[in-house]
C-alpha positions as CSV (number, residue, x, y, z in Angstrom):
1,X,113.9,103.3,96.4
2,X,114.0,105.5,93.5
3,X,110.4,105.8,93.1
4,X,110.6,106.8,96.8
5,X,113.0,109.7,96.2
6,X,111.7,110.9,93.5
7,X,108.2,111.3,96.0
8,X,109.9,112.6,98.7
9,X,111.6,115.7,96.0
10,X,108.2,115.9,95.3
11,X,106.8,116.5,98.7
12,X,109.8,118.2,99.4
13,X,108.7,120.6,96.8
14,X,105.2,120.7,98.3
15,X,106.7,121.5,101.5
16,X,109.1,124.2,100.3
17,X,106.2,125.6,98.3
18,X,104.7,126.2,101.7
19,X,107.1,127.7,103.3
20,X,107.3,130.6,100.5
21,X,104.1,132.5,102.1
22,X,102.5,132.1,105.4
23,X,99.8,135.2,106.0
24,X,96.4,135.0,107.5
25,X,93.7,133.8,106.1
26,X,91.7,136.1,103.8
27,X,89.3,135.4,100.9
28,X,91.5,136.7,97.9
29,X,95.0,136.4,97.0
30,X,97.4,138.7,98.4
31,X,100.6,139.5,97.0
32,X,103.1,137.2,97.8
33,X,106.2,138.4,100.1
34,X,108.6,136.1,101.0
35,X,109.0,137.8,104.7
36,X,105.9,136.1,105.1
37,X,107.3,132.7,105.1
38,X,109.7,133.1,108.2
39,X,106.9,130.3,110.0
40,X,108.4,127.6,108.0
41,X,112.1,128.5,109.0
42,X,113.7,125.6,110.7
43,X,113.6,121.5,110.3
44,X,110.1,119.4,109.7
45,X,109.7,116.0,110.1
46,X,107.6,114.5,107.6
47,X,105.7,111.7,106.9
48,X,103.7,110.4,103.5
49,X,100.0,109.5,104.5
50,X,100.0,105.4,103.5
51,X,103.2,104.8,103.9
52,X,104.4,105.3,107.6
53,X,108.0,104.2,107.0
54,X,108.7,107.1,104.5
55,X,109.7,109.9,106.8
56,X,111.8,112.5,105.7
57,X,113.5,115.8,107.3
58,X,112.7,119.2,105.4
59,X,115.1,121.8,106.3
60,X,114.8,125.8,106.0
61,X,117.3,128.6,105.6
62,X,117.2,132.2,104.5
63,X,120.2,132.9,102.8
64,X,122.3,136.0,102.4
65,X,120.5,137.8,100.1
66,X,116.9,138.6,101.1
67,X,115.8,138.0,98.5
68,X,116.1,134.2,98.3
69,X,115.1,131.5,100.6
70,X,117.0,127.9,100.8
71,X,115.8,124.5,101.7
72,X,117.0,120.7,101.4
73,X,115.7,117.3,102.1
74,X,117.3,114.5,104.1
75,X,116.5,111.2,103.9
76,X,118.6,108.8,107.1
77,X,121.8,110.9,106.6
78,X,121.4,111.5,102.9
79,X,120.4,115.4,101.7
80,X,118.5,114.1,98.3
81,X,117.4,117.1,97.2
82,X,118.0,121.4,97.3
83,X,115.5,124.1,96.7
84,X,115.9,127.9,96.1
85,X,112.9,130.1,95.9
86,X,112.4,133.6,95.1
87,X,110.0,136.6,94.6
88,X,109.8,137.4,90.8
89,X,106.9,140.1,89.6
90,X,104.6,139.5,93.0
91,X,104.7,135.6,92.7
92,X,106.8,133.1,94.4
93,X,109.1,131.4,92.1
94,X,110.9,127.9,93.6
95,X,113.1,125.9,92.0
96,X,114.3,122.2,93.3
97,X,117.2,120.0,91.9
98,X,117.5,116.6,92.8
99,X,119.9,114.4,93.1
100,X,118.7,112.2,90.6
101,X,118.8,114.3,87.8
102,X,114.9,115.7,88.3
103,X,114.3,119.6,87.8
104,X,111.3,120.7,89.5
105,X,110.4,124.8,89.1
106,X,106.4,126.0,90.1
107,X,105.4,129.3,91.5
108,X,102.6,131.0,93.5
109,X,100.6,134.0,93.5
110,X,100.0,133.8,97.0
111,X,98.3,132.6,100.0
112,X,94.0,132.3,99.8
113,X,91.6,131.0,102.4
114,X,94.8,129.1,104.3
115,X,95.8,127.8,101.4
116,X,99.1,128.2,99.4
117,X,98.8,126.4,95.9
118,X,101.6,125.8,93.3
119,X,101.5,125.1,89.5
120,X,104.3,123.9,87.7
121,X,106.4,120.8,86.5
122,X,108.8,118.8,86.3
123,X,111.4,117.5,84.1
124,X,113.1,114.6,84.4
125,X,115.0,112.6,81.6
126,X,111.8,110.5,80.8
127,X,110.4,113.9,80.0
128,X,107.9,116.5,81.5
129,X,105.2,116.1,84.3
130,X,102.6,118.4,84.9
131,X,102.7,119.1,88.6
132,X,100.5,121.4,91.1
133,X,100.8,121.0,95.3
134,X,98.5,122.7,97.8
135,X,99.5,123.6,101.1
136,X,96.9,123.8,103.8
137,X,98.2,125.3,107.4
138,X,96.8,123.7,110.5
139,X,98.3,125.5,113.2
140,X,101.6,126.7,114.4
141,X,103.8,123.6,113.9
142,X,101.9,121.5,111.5
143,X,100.8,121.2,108.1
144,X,99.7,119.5,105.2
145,X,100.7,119.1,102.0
146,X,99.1,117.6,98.8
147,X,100.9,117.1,95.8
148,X,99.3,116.0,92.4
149,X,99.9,115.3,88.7
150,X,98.2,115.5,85.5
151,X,97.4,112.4,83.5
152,X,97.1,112.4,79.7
153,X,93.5,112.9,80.0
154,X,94.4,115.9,81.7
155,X,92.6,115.4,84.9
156,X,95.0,115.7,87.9
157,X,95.3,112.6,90.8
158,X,96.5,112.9,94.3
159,X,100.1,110.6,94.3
160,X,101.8,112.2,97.8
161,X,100.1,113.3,100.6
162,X,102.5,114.4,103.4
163,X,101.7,115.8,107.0
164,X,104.4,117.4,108.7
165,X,105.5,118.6,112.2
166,X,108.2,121.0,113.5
167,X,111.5,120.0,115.1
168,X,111.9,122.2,118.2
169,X,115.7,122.4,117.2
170,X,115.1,125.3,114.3
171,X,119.0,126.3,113.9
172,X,119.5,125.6,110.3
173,X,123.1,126.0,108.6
174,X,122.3,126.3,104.7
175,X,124.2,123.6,102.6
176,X,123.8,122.4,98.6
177,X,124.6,118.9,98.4
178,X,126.5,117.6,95.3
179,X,124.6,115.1,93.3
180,X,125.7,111.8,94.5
181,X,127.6,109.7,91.8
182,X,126.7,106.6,90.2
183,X,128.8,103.9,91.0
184,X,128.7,101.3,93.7
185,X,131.6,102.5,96.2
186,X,131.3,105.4,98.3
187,X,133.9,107.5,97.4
188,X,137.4,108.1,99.8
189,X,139.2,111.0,100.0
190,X,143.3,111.9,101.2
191,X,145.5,115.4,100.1
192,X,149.7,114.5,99.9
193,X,152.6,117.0,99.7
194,X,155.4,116.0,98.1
195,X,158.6,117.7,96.9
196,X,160.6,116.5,93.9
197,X,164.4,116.8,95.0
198,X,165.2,116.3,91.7
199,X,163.8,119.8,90.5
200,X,164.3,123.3,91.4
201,X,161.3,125.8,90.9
202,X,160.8,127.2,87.8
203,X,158.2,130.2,89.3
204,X,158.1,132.5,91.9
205,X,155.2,134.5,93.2
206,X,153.1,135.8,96.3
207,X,152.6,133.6,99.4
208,X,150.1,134.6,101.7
209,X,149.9,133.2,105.4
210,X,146.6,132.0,106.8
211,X,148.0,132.1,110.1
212,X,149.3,135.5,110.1
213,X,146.2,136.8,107.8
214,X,149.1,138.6,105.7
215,X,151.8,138.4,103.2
216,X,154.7,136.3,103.7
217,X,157.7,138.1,104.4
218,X,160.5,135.0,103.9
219,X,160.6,132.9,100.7
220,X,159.6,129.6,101.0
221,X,161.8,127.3,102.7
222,X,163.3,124.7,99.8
223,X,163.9,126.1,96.3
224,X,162.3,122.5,94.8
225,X,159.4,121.8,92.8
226,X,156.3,121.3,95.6
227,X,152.9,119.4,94.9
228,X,149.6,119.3,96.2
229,X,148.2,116.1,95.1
230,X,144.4,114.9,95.6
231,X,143.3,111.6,95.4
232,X,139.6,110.2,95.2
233,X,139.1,106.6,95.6
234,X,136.6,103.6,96.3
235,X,136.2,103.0,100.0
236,X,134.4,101.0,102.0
237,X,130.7,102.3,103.4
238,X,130.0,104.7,106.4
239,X,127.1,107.2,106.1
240,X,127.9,108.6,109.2
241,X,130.9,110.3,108.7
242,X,131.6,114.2,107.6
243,X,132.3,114.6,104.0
244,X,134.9,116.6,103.1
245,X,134.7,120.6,102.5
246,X,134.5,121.6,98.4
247,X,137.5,124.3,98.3
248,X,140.0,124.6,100.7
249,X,140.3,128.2,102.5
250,X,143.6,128.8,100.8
251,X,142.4,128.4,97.3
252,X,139.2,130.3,98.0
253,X,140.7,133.5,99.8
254,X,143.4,133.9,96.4
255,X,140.3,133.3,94.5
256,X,137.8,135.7,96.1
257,X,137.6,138.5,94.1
258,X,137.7,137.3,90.8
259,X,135.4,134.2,91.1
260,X,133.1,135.8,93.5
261,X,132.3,138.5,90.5
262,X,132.6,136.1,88.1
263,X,129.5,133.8,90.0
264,X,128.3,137.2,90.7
265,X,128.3,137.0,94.7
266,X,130.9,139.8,96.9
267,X,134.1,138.0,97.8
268,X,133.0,137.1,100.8
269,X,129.9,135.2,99.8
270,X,132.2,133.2,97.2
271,X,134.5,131.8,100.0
272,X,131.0,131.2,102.0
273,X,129.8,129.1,99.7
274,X,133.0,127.2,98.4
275,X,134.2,126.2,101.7
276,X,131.2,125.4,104.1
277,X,128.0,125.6,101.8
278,X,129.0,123.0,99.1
279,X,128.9,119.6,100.7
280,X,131.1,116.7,98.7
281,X,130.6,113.1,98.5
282,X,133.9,112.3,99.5
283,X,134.9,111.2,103.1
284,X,138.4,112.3,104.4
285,X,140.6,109.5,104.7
286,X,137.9,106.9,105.0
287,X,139.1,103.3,104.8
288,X,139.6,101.5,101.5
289,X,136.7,99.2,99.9
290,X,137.3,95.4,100.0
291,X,141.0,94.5,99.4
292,X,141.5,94.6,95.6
293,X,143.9,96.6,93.7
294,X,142.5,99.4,91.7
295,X,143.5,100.9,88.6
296,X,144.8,104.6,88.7
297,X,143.7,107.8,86.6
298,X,145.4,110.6,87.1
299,X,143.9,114.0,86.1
300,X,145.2,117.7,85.5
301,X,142.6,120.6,85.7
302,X,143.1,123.9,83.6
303,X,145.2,126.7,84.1
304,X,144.3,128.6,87.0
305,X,141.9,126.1,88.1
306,X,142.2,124.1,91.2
307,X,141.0,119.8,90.4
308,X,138.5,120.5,93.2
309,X,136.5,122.3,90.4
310,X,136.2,119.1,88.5
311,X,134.7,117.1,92.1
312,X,132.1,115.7,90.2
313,X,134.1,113.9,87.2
314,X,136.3,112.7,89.9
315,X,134.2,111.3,92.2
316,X,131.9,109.6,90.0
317,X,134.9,107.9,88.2
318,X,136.4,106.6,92.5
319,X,132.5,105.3,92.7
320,X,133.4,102.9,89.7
321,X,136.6,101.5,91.1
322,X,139.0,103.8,90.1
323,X,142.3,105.5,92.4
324,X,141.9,109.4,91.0
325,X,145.1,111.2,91.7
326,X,144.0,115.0,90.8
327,X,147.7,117.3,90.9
328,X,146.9,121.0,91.6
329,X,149.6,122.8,89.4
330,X,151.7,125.4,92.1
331,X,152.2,128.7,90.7
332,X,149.4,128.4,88.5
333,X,147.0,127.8,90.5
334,X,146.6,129.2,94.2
335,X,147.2,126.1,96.5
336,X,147.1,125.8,100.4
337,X,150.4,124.2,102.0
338,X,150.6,122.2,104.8
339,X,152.4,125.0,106.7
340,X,149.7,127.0,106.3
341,X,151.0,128.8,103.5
342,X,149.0,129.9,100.1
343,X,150.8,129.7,96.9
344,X,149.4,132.5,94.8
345,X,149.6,132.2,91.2
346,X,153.3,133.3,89.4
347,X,153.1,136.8,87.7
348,X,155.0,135.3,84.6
349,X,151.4,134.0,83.8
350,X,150.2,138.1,83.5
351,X,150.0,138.4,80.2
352,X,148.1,141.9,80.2
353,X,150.9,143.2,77.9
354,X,152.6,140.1,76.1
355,X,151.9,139.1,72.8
356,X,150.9,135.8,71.4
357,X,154.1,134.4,70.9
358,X,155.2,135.2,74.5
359,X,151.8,133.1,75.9
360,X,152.8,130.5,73.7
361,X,156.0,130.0,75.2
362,X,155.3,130.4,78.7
363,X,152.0,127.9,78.2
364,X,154.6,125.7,76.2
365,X,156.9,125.7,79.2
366,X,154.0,125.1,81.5
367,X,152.9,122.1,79.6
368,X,156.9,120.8,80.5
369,X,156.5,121.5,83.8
370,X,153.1,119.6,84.5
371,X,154.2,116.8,82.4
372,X,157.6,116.0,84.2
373,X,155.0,116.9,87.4
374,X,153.3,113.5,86.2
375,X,156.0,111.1,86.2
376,X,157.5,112.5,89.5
377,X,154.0,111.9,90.7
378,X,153.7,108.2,89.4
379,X,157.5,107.7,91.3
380,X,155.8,108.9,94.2
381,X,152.7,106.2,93.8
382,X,155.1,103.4,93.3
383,X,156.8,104.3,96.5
384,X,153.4,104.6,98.7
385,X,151.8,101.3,97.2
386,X,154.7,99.7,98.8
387,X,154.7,101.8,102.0
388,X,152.1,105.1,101.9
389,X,153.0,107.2,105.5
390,X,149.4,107.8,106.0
391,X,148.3,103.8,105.8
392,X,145.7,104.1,102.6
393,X,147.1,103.6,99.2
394,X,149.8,100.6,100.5
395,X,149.0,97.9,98.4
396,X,145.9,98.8,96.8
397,X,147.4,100.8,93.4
398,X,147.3,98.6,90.3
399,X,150.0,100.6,88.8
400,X,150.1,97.9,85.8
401,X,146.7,100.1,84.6
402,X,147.3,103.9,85.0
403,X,145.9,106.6,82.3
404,X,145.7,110.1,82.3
405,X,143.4,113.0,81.5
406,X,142.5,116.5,81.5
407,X,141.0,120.1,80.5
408,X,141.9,122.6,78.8
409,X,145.7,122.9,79.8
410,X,145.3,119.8,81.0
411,X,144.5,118.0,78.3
412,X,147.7,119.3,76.6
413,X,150.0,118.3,79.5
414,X,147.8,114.9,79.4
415,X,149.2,114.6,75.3
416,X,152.9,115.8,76.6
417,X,152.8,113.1,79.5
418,X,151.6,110.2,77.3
419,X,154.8,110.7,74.5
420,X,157.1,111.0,77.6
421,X,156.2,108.6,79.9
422,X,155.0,105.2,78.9
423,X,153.0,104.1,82.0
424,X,150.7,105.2,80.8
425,X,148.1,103.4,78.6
426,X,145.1,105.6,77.9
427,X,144.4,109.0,77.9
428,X,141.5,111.6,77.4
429,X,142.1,115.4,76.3
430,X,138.6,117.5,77.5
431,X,138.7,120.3,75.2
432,X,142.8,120.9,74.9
433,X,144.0,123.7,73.1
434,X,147.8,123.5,71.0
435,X,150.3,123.9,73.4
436,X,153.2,121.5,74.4
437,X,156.3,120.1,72.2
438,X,153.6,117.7,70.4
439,X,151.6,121.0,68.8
440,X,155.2,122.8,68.4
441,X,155.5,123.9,64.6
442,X,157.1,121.1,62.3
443,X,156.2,118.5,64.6
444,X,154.5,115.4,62.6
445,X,154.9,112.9,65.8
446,X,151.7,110.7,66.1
447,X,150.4,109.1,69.3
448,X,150.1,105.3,69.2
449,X,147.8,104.8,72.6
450,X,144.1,105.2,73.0
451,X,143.0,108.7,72.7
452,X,139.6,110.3,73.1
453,X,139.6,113.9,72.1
454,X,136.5,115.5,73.8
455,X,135.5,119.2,72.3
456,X,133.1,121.5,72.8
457,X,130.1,122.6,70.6
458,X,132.4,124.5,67.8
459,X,135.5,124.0,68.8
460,X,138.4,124.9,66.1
461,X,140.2,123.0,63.5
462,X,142.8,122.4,66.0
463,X,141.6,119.9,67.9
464,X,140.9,118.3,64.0
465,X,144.0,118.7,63.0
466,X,145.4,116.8,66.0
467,X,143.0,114.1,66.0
468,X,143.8,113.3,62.6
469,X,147.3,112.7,63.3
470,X,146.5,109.8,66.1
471,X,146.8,106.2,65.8
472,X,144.9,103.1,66.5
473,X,141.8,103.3,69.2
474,X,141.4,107.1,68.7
475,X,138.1,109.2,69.4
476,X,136.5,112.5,68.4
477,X,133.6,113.4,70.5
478,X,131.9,116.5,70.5
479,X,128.9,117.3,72.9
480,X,126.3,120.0,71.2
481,X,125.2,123.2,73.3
482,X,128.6,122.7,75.3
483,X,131.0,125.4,76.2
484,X,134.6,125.4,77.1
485,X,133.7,125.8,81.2
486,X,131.0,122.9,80.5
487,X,133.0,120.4,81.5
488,X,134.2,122.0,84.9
489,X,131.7,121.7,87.9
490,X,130.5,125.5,87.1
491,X,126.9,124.8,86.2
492,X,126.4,122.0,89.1
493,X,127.6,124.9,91.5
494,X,125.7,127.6,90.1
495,X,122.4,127.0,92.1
496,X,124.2,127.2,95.5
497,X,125.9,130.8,94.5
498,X,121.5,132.0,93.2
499,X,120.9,132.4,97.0
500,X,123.6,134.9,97.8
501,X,123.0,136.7,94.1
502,X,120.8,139.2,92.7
503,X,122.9,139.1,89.4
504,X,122.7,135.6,88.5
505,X,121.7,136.1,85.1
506,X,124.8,138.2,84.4
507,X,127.1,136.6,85.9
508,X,129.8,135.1,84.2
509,X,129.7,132.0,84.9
510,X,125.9,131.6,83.6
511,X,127.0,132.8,80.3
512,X,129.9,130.6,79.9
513,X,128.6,127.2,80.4
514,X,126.3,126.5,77.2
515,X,122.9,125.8,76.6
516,X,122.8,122.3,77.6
517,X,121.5,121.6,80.9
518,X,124.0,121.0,83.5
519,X,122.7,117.9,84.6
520,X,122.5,116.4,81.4
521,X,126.2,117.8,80.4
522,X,127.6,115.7,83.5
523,X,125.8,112.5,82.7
524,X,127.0,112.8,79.3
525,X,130.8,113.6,79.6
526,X,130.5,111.4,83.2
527,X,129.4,108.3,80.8
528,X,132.2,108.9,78.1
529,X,134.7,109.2,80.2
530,X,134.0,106.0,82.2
531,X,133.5,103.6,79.1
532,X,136.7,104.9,78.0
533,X,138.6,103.8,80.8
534,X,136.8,100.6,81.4
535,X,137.8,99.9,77.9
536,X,141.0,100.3,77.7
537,X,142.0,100.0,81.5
538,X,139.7,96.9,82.7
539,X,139.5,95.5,78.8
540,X,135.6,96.1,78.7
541,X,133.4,95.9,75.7
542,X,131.8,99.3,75.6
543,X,129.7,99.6,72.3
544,X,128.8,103.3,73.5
545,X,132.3,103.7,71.9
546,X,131.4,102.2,68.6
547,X,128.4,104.8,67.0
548,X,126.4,107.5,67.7
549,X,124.1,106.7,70.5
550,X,120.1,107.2,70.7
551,X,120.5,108.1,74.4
552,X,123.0,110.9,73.9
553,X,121.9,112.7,70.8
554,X,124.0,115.7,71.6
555,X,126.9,113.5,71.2
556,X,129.0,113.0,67.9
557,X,131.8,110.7,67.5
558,X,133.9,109.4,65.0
559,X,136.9,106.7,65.7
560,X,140.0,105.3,64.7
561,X,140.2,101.7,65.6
């Protein structure tokens, strides 16, 4: 089956190749234009000569910019690969990501004699394959395309030969389909509110109504501490049903501005793409796999950042057999109520004017806050494993196995819940900084449960220091050419925002998530993560743990055990 896929991304290729320049016929090259591909706008069915049961769908979009045209495949119900092609220096340039992990980028100079041809290749973890397709147009709703390879003897053979037909239905939405993750579950998905009586609100801030499009004008209706919590978990198989949106409305509207610059789209493209083009794994309150107990990780993103921006960690982690309970931190980053109402983030985190000692306190007292956020939470699972109001989670927590991680901020509040609350057993820290009571000057406390600290490429002394101070089954990884936005979902994202962009390059975003590949980050802090916990949750030998691996040279470690 993979060998099929990896064909199909192939022909896909071939077919969006085609769809880059349609003119009529002429005996040289003509400049390619990308208007000129407005034939191949819509849905094709294809089908791979020699093999009549490998059909495929090949879907065609212009997206907002003009400069860019969009394409997926589906295989069934399964999108298994995206494309993105654009007009660089009078040749077509196309670029396909797959959802196994295969890059694919060729490019054009144009249409000759009814025949577009690409050169190119692909890369896929086993390495680099010469590639070159040729599309040949038979009429109005059919075509043909031939993809081949070169062997080591550097003469090229035919492996995929697909003809395809148009769909009369040609009304295309645009969507980039998350990578599907690796485990054998499909993944569940369920959003709780819950209020802790048993705190009053430390922040205030701005609440914005989506029902009213404006701000609110009355304060929020209880004075206690109010969570968003969302969980991921392993649930039973339907390929039918609608997967759940990327970013909710709320988060994306208070975000607009500064992420849609920062990804280098207007605001408007930003909440576009967050909320309807980026399609998710996870299926809304789909019904739990088999009837075991599960154990339970509970994650905290970085400050300012909503979990959602960590979907792939998450979901690939509920595909193994793990109950992810992701807590979005209110007031410091913009969450959507159940009411309707959009928790901006608190002004006490401006800190245009303050100095460093001021952050450090208010990050200090965030730390608290997110920590005692953490056992209120793990109350609130004990109570729903023995009766959850939306019939899910009842009975199906193994709260005798729950660990903890998470970035940046997170991983510090991940450090302050472990020393406060002993349920739980393991815990990772994704590129922490030195804030919370166990970084607070003078304090010599060590941390007797397992511990991987996971650090960017240069990361400071810090996260050394604090290592050095840890117990029994402790871990130092660091992952060369990584960043400290590597290990958020940015660079998986990035190719849905290129479409709506014509200041990718500059963007923010591109220059803050490293050198390494995106793909290859994911697998690598996606493979770490989940021998971790299988260690120390399920009690499974993981040598990956024990020395530096051949299959992830980027990856130091060192240990404690």
């Amino acid at each position: 089956m993979k060998a099929i896929r990896f064909f199909l991304l192939v022909v896909f290729l071939v077919l969006i190749f085609t769809l880059i320049n349609t003119s009529q016929a002429s005996n040289t090259p003509s400049k390619a234009n990308l208007s000129e591909v407005a034939f191949f706008k819509g849905t094709w069915e294809c089908r791979i000569q020699g093999s009549p049961n490998n059909v495929f769908r090949w879907s065609v979009a212009e997206g907002l910019n003009s400069l860019w045209l969009v394409g997926f495949v589906q295989v069934g119900q399964n999108k298994v690969s995206n494309d993105f092609w654009r007009l660089v220096n009078n040749k077509i340039e196309r670029y396909a990501f797959t959802g196994d992990g295969t890059f694919v980028k060729v490019e054009s100079s144009g249409w000759e004699s009814n025949k577009l041809r690409f050169f190119g290749s692909a890369n896929q973890l086993t390495g680099e394959l010469k590639v070159r397709q040729t599309i040949t147009r038979d009429n109005d709703t059919e075509f043909r395309a031939l993809w081949e390879k070169m062997g080591k003897d550097r003469s090229w053979s035919a492996f995929s030969d697909e003809r395809c037909t148009k769909l009369k239905s040609t009304s295309q939405v645009f969507t980039f389909q998350l990578p599907a993750p690796s485990g054998q579950y499909q993944v569940g998905t369920t959003t709780y509110y819950w209020v802790d009586n048993s705190r009053r609100e430390t922040y205030r801030a701005e609440i914005y109504d989506l029902q009213t499009q404006s701000l609110a004008t009355t304060p929020r209706p209880t004075n206690l501490r109010e969570l968003v919590v969302y969980v991921w978990y392993p649930a039973r198989t339907d390929r039918e049903a609608t997967t759940a949106p990327y970013i909710d409305e709320g988060f994306a509207l208070a975000t607009a501005e500064e992420m849609g610059s920062s990804f280098g789209v207007s605001p408007d493209q930003f909440i576009q793409v967050v909320t309807r083009t980026i399609q998710t794994n996870a299926i809304p309150k789909l019904e739990f796999a088999g009837a075991s107990r599960y154990p339970v990780i509970v994650f905290l993103p970085g400050f300012g950042a909503t979990p959602k921006f960590y979907t792939r960690q998450l979901e690939e982690l509920a595909s193994h057999g793990y109950v992810v309970v992701a807590i979005n931190p209110t007031y410091e980053a913009p969450v959507l109520f159940p009411d309707g109402q959009v928790i901006t983030q608190s002004s006490t985190f401006d800190f245009s004017s303050a100095n460093s000692e001021t952050e450090q306190q208010v990050f200090n007292q965030a730390v608290k806050i997110r920590a005692e956020d953490v056992s209120f939470v793990l109350n609130q699972l004990e109570r729903i494993n023995t009766k959850d109001p939306q019939g899910l989670l009842t009975g199906r927590l193994d709260l005798s196995r729950v660990a903890i991680f998470g970035h940046s901020l997170g991983g510090d509040t991940a450090i302050e819940a472990m020393k406060r609350d002993r349920r739980l057993k393991a815990g990772i820290n994704m590129d922490g900084g030195s804030y919370g009571s166990f970084f607070s000057s003078g304090n010599k406390d060590s941390l007797n449960c397992p511990l991987m600290v996971m650090s960017h490429d240069g990361a400071d002394e810090a996260l050394q220091t604090f290592y050095q101070r840890l117990g029994a089954n402790a871990y130092r990884l660091m992952i060369e050419g990584t960043k400290h936005t590597t290990f958020m979902d940015f660079g998986s994202i990035l190719p849905a925002f290129s479409a709506h962009s014509t200041t990718q390059e500059k963007s923010q975003i591109t220059q803050a998530i490293g050198s390494i590949e995106p793909k290859r980050a994911t697998q690598i802090i996606n493979a770490y993560t989940l021998v971790f916990f299988n260690k120390y949750l399920l009690g499974k030998d993981e040598p990956l743990l024990e020395r530096i691996s051949p299959d992830y040279p980027e990856v130091l470690i060192e240990s404690h055990l």
